[in-house]
KOLSEKE-314229 format. One record per atom (N, C-alpha, C): residue in three letters; x, y, z. Coordinates in Angstrom, 2 decimals, decimal comma. Example, Ala and Ser with C-alpha at 12.3 -4.5 7.8 and 13.67 -1.06 7.14 Angstrom:
BEGIN
ALA; 13,19; -5,69; 7,80
ALA; 12,30; -4,50; 7,80
ALA; 13,20; -3,30; 7,80
SER; 12,85; -2,25; 7,08
SER; 13,67; -1,06; 7,14
SER; 12,90; 0,03; 7,87
***
This chain:
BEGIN
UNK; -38,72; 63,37; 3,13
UNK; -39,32; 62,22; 2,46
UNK; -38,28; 61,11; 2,30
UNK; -37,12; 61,36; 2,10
UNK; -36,03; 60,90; 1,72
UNK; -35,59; 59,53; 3,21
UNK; -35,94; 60,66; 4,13
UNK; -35,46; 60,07; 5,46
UNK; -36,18; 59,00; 6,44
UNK; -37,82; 59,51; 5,79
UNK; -38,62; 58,20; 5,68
UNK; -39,00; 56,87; 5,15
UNK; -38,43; 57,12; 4,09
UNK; -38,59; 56,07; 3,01
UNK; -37,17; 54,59; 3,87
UNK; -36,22; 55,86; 3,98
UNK; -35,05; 55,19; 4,22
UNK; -35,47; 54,53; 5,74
UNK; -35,81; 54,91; 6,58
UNK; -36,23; 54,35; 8,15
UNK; -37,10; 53,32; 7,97
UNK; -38,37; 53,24; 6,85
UNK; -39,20; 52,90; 6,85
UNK; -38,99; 51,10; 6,05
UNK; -37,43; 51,60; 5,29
UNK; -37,13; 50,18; 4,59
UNK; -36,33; 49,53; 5,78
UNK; -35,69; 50,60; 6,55
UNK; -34,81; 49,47; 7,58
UNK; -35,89; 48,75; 8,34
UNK; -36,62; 50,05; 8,95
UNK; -37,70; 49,01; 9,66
UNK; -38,29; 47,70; 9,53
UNK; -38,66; 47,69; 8,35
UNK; -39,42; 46,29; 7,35
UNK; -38,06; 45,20; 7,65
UNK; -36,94; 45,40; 7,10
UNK; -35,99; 44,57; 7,14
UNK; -35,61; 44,10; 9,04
UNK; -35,48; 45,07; 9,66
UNK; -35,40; 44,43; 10,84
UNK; -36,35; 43,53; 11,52
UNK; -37,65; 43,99; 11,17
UNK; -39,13; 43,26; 11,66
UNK; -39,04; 42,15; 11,00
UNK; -38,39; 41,78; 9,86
UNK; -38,54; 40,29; 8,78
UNK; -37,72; 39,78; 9,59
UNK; -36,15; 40,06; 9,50
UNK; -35,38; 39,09; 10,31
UNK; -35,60; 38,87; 12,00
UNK; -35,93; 39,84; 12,45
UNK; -36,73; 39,26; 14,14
UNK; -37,48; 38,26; 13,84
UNK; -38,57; 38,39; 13,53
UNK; -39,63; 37,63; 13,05
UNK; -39,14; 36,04; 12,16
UNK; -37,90; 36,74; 11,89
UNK; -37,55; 35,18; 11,22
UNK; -36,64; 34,25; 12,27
UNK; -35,71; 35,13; 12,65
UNK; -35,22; 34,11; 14,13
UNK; -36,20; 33,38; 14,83
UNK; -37,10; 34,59; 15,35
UNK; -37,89; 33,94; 16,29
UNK; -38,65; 32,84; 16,46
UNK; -39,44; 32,47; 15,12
UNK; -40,29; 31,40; 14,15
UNK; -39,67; 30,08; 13,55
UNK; -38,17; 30,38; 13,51
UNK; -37,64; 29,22; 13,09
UNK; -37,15; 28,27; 13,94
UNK; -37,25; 26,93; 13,33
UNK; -37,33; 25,72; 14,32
UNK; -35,57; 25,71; 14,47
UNK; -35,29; 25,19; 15,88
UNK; -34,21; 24,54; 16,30
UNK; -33,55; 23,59; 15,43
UNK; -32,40; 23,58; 14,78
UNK; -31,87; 22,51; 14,08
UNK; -31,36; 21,43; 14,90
UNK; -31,69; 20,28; 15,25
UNK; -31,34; 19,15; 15,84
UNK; -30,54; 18,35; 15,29
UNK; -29,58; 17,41; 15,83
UNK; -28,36; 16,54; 15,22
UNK; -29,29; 15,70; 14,25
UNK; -28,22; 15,08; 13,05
UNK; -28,87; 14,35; 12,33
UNK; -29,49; 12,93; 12,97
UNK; -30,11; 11,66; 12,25
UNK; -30,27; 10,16; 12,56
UNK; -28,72; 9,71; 12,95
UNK; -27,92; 10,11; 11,89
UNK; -26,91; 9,43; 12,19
UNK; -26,00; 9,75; 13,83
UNK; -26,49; 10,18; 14,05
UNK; -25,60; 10,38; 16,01
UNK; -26,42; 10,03; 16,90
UNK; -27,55; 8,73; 16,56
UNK; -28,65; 8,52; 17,39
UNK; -27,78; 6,55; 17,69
UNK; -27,82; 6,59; 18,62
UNK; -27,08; 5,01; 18,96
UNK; -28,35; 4,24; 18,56
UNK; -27,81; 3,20; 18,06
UNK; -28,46; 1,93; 17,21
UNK; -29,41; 1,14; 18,65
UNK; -29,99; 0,31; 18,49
UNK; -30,67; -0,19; 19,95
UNK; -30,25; -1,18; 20,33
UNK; -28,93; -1,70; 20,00
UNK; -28,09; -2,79; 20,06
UNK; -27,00; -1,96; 20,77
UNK; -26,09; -0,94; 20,72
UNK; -25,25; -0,25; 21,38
UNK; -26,04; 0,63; 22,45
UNK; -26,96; 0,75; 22,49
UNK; -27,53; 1,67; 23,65
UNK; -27,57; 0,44; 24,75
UNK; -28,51; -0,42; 24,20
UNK; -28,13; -1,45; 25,21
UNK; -27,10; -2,23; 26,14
UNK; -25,90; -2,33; 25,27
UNK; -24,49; -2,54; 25,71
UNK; -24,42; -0,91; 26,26
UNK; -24,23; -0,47; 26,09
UNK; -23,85; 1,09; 26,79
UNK; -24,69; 1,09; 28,14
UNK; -25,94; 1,20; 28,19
UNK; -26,42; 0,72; 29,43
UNK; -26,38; -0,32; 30,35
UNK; -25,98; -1,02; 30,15
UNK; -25,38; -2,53; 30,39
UNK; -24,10; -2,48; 31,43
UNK; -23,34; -1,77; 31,04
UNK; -22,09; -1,57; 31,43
UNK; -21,94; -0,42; 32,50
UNK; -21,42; -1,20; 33,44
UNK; -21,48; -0,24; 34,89
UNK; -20,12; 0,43; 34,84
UNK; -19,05; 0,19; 34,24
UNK; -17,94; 0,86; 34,60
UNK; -17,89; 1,71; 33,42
UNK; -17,40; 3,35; 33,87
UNK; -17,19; 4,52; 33,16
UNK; -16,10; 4,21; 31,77
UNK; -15,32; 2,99; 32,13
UNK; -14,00; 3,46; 31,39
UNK; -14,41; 2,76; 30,05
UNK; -15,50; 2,07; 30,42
UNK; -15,75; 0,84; 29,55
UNK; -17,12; 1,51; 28,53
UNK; -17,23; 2,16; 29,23
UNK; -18,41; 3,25; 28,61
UNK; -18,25; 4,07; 27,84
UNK; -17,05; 4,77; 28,09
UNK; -16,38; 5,68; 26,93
UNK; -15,39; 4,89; 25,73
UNK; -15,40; 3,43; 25,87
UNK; -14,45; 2,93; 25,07
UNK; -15,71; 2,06; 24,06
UNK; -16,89; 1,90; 24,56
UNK; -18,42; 1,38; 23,54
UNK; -18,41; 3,08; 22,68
UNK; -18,51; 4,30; 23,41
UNK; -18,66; 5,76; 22,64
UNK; -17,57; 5,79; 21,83
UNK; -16,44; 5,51; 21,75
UNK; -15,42; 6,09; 21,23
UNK; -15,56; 4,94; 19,61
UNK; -16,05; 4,12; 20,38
UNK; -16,41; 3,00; 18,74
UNK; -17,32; 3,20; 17,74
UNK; -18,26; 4,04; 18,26
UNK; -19,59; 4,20; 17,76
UNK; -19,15; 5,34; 17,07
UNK; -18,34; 6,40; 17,88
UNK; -18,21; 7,92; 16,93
UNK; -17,04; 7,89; 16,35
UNK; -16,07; 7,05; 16,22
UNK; -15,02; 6,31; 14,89
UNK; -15,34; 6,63; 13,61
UNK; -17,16; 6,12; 13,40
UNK; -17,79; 6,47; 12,10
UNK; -18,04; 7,43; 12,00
UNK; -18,52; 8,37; 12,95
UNK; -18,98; 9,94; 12,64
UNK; -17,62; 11,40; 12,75
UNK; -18,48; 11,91; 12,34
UNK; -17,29; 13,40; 11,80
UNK; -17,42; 13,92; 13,67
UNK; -17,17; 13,63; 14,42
UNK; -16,89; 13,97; 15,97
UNK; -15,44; 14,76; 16,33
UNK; -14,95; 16,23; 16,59
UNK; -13,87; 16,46; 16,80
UNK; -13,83; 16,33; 18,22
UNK; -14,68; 17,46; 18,64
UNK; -15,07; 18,34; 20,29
UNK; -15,13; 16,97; 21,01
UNK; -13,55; 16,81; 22,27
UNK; -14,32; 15,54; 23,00
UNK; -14,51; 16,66; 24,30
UNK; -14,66; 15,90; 25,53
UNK; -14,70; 16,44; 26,59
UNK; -13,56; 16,32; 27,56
UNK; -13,33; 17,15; 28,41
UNK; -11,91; 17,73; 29,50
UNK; -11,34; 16,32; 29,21
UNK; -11,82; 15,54; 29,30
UNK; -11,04; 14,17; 29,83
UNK; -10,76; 13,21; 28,21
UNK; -11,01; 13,78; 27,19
UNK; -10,49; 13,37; 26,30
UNK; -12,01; 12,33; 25,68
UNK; -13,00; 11,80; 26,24
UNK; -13,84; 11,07; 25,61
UNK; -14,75; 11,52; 24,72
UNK; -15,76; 11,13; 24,61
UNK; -16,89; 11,45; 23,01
UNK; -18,02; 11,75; 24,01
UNK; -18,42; 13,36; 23,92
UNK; -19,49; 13,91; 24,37
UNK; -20,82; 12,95; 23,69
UNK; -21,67; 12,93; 25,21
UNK; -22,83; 12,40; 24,90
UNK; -23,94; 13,05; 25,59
UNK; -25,11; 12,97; 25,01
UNK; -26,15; 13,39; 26,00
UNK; -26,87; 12,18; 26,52
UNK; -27,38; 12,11; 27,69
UNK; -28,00; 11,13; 28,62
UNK; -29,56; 10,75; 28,43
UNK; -29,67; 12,26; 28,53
UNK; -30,92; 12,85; 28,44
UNK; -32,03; 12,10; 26,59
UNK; -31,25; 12,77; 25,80
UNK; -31,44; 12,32; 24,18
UNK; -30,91; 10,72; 23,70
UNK; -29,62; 10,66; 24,57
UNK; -28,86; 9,33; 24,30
UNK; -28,53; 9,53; 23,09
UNK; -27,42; 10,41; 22,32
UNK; -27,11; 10,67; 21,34
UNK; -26,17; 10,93; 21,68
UNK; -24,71; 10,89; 20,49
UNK; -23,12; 11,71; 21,10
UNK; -23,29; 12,69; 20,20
UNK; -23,03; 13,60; 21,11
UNK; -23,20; 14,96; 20,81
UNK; -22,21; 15,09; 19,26
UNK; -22,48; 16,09; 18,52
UNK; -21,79; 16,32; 17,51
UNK; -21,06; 17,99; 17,85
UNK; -20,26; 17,90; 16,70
UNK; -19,61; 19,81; 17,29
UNK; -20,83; 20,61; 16,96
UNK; -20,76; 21,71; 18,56
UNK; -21,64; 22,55; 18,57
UNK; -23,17; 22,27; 18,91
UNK; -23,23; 21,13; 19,74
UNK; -24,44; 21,14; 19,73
UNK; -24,68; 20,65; 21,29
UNK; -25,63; 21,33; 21,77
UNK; -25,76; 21,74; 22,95
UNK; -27,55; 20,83; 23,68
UNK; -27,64; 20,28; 25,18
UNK; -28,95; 20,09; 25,35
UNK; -29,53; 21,10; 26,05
UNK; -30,61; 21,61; 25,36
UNK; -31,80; 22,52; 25,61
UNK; -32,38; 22,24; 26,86
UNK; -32,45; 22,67; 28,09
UNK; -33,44; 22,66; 28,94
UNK; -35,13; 23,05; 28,63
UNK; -34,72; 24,00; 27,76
UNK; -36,39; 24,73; 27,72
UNK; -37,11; 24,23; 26,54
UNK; -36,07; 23,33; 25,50
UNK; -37,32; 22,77; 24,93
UNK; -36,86; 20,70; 24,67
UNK; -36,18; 20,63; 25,95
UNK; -35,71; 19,35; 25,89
UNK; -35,76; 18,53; 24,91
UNK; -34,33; 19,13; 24,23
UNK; -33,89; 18,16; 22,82
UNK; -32,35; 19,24; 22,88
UNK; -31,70; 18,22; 22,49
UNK; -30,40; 18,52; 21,56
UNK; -30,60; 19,41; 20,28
UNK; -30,15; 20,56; 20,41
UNK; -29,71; 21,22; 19,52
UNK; -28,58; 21,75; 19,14
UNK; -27,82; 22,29; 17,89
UNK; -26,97; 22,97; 17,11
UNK; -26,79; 24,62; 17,64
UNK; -25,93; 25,15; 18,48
UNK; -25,42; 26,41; 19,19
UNK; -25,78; 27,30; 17,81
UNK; -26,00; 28,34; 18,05
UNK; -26,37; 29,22; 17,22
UNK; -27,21; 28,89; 15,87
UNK; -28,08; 27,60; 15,72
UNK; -29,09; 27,30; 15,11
UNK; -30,42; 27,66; 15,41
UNK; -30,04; 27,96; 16,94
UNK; -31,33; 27,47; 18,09
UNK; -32,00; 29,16; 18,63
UNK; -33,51; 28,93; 19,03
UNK; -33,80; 30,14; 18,98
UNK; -33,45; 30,87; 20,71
UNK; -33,09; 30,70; 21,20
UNK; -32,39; 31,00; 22,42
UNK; -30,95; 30,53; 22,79
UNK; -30,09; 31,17; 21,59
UNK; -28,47; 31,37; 22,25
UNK; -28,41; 31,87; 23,04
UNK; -28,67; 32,70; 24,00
UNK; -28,75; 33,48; 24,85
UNK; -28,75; 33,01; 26,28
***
C-alpha cells in the first residue's frame, strides 16, 4: 500500500509538470528591444554592413545587451527586427524570437 501511494504521488507530480512545460507560452523579448520606426528605417536605409552595426551598437547602448556576435557586433534578428537580448534565440517552428530555455522546444 505504502508503495502505491508513493508511485501514485510521483506520478501526479510528473504528469503536472509535463503538462505544465508543454502548455506554457514561449517567453518573448520585452517592447524594449523592438527598434523604434525611425531607426529601423535608417537601419534599412543603409547599404553598408559597417554602418549597420554602428546604427545597432547605438540603439543597444540603452539596453542591458552583453552576448555580441564572433565579430564583436549587437546580435539582431532580421526576421523579428529586434536585437536580440542574452539568450534568446529565433524559433523556426513558431516564428518569433524567443528566451532559450523559456521556450517549449529547447530541444
Amino acid at each position: 500500500v505504502a508503495y502505491l501511494i508513493i508511485f501514485h504521488i510521483l506520478f501526479v507530480l510528473f504528469v503536472w509538470t509535463y503538462w505544465k512545460s508543454i502548455f506554457t507560452l514561449p517567453v518573448q523579448p520585452g517592447k524594449k528591444y523592438h527598434m523604434s520606426y525611425a531607426d529601423k528605417e535608417r537601419y534599412e536605409n543603409e547599404e553598408r554592413p559597417e554602418v549597420q552595426r554602428q546604427i545597432l551598437a547605438e540603439i543597444a547602448r540603452k539596453l542591458p545587451v552583453y552576448t555580441r556576435t564572433g565579430n564583436g557586433g549587437v546580435r539582431f534578428c532580421d526576421r523579428c527586427q529586434l536585437i536580440k537580448p542574452d539568450r534568446c534565440h529565433h524559433c523556426s517552428v513558431c516564428a518569433i524570437c524567443v528566451l532559450k530555455m523559456d521556450h517549449h522546444c529547447p530541444w
